[in-house]
N, C-alpha and C positions, 0 to 999 in steps of 0.2 A: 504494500500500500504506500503509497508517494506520501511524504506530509504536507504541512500546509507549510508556505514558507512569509515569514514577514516581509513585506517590503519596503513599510515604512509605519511609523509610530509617533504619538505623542501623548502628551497629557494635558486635556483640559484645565482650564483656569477652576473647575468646580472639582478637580482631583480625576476626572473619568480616563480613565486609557482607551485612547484609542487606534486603532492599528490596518494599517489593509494588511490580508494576506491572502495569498495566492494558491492553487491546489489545482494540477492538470488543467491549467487553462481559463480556471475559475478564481474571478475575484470578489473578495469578500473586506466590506468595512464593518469593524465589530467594536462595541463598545463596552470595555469590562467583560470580553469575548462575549456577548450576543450581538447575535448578527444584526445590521440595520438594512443595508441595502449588498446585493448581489447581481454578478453580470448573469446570473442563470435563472433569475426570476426578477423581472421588470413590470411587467404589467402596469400594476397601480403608479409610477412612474411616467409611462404612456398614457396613461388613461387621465392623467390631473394634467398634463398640456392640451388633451382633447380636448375634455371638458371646458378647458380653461381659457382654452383659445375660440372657441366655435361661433361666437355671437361678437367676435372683433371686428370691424371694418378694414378694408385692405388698407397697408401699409399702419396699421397699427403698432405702437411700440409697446413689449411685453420686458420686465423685468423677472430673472428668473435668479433669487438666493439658493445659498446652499447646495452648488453645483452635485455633488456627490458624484455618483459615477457617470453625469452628462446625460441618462434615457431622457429626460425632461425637455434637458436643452434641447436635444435632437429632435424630440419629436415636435416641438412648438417651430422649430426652424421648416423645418417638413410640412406642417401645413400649409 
């Protein structure tokens, strides 16, 4: 079994560790090791720039925090 490998870490101002790590091609941001977001399940992700974008007028400008692993960005750029 491959392990999971760190690839980068730090600590939150409120003590929280947090860490991406990586396993056969899969990445993972975990906090206090629970998972938050994964490149192997996005959905909800996808689904809050649908929603979020659908009643915009063209050339509309959208701010998007908290970049995390980009599905969001991506997908609001895509509409």
């Amino acid at each position: 079994m491959k392990p999971w490998i760190t690839v980068g870490e730090a600590v939150s101002p409120d003590g929280t560790r947090l860490e991406l790590v990586e396993h056969d091609g899969e990445y993972v941001i975990r906090a206090d090791d629970l998972p938050l977001m994964s490149t192997r399940m996005h959905f909800s992700e996808v689904e809050l720039a649908r929603i979020a974008c659908k009643k915009l007028k063209p050339g509309a400008k959208v701010m998007i925090g908290g970049l995390g692993l980009g599905y969001t960005l991506r997908s609001a750029l895509d509409l």
